[in-house]
N, C-alpha and C positions, 0 to 999 in steps of 0.2 A: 515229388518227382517220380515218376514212371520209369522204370527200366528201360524202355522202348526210347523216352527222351533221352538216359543216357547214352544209350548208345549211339543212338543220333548226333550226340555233339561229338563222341569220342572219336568218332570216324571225322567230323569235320577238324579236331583237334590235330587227328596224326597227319589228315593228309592235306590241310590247311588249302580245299579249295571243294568248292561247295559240288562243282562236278562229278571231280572223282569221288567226293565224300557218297555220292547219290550213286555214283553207278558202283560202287562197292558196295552200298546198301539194296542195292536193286529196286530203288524206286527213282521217282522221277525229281527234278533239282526243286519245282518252286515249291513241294510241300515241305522238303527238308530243308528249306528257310521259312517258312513258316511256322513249322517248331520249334526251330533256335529261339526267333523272335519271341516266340509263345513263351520258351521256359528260359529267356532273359526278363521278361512281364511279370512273370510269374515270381521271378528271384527280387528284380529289382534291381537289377546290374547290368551290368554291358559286359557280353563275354566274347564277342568277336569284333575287332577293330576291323570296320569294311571303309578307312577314309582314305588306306593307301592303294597301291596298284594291285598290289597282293594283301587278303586279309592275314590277319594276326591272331593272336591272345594276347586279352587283357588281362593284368594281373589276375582281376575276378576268375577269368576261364581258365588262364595257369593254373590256378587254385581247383576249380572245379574238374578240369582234364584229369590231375592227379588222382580226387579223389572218385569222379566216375571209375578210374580202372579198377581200384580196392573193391569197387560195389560190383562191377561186371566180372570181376574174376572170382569173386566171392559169390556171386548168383553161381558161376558156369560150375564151380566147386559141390556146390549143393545138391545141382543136380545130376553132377556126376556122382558123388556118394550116395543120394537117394536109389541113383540107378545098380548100382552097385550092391547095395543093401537088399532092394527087392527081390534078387536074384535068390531062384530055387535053393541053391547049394552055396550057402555068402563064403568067401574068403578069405584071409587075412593077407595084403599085399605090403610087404616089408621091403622097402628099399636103402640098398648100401653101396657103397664102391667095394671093391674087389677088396678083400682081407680087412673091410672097415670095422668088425666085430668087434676087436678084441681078444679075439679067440674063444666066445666067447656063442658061438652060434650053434655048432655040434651038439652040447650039452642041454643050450637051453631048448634046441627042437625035439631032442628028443624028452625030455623032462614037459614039456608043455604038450605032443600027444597026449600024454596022460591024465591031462587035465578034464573036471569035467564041460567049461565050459569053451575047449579050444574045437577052431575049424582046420580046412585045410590052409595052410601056407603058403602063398608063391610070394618067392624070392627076387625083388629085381633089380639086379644088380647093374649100378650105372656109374656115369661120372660122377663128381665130388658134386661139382655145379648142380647137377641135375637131383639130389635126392633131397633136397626141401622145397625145392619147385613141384615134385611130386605127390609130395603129401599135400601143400597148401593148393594143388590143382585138385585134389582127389583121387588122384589116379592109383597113389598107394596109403594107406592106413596111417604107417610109422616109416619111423626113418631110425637108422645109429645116424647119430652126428659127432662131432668133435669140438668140444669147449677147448679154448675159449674161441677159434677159428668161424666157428656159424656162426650165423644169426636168428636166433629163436624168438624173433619175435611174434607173435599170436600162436607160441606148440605150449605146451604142459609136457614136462618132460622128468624124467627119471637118470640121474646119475646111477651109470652102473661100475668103470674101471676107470682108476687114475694111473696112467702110464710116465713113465720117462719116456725122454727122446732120444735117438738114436742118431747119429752122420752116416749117412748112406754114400757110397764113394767108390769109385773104382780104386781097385787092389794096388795098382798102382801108384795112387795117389802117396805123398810123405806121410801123412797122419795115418793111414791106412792099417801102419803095422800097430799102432798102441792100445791098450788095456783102455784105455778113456780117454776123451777130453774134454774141454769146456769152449764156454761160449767166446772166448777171448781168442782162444786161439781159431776157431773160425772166423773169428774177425779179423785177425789179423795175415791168415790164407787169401792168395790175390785168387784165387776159383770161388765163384760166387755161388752165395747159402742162399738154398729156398730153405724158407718161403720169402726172406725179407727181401730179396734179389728174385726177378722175376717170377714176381706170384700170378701174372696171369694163366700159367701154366698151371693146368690141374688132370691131368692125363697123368696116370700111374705110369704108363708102358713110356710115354715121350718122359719123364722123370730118370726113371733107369736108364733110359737110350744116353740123354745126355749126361749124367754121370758112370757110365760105364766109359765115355769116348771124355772124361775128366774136364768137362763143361760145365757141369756143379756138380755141389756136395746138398745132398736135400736132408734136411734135419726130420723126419718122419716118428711117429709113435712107435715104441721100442716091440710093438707084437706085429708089425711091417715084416721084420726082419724072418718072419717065416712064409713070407711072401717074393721076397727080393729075388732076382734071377743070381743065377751063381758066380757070376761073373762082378759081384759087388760083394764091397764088404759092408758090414755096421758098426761103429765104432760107438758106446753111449756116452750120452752129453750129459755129463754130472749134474752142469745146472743149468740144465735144459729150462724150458718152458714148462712144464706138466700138461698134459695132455687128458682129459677126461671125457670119456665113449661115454655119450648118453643114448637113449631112448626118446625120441618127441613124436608128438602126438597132437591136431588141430586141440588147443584150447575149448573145453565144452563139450568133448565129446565124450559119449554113453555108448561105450559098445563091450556088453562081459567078456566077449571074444579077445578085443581091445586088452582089458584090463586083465585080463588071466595072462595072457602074451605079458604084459608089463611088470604085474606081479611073479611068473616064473624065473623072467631073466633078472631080478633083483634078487631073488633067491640063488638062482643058479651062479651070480656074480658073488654072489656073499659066501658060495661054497668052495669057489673057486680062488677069493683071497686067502682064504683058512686053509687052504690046501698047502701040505710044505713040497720045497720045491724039492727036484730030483738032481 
């Protein structure tokens, strides 16, 4: 199959009509049924059911829809890192959410200047959603992510810091005043805990908003708390979850810049466990 066939079916797959599939494609409707047909011949299967008023997918094409997109976003990947790579002065584009380190970024940028094989750095700092969508697009290098909460499927990744968890809460809140608590008694608080209570929410700022106004308590990794606006407290969750900040990385990739980046902040995380506290 041809790149050119997939994407040909994937447009007829989202917009399940051979029309709009074609003027979204900018060609005309009767050759973009004659490729279908072509790499249905070719397969050996029926991937568009045309016996109703509106076509369909056939198991076979549900099948193949899915995995066209793996291969079209995987192409578009490629050649965005390629483009990237070729560039006069390459960069290293690291993407986090706001305070996603660890605490653990100051130390390790400046410890990695020094390296011999580091570039320049840019930082792009996004939503939670958005920084493994960014690497698997190519648009940045590495990601910090959060185990066990991501999904690292196809990264190669490096454990750096294993954290507690913290209850994030407005001051008012009853729990607000204690030394600690545990996971019982936020279960048993009628204010509802992210993440297990609406985890579609991944907005830092919308997180603080509604537990500042005591609409939840957001159970967050305990180096948050040098983040949080002041108007909230953190209380630690004894027997939290454990939280561990990795480093990920596309699977297979070869880049010294890369690896110098990964190998600093395992160091720099390793100096930073050993460090006693104040």
């Amino acid at each position: 199959m041809e790149t050119r066939e997939l994407a040909y079916f994937a447009a007829v797959a989202e917009e399940l009509h051979f029309g709009r599939a074609a003027e979204r494609l900018g060609i005309a409707q009767p050759p973009l049924s004659r490729a279908i047909q072509k790499l249905e011949r070719r397969l050996g299967v029926t991937l568009i059911d045309r016996s109703g008023p509106r076509i369909a997918l056939t198991p076979a094409g549900e099948v193949l829809a899915r995995e066209a997109a793996k291969v079209l976003d995987a192409v578009a990947a490629a050649r965005t890192r390629t483009q990237r790579a070729g560039r006069a002065e390459p960069r290293l584009v690291v993407a986090l959410k706001p305070g996603g380190d660890g605490g653990l970024l100051p130390g390790l940028l400046a410890a990695y200047r020094g390296h011999p094989d580091a570039v320049e750095v840019d930082l792009a700092l996004c939503a939670v959603s958005e920084r493994a969508r960014m690497v698997r697009e190519g648009t940045a290098d590495v990601a910090f992510l959060h185990c066990p909460y991501e999904d690292l499927t196809g990264f190669d990744s490096q454990p750096l810091r294993v954290e507690g968890g913290v209850a994030m809460m407005s001051p008012a809140h009853r729990l607000a005043g204690r030394a600690f608590v545990h996971r019982a008694d936020l279960a048993a608080d009628p204010t509802p805990c992210w993440p297990e209570q609406h985890p579609e929410i991944s907005d830092p700022a919308t997180l603080m908003q509604l537990a500042v106004l005591g609409r939840l308590i957001a159970v967050v990794p305990e180096s948050v708390r040098d983040h949080v606006r002041r108007d909230l407290v953190c209380v630690p969750v004894l027997d939290g979850t454990p939280t561990t900040v990795v480093l990920a990385w596309p699977v297979g990739t070869r880049s010294r810049a890369l690896a110098a980046f990964v190998h600093t902040a395992t160091m720099v995380a390793e100096r930073l466990a050993y460090m006693p506290s104040s």
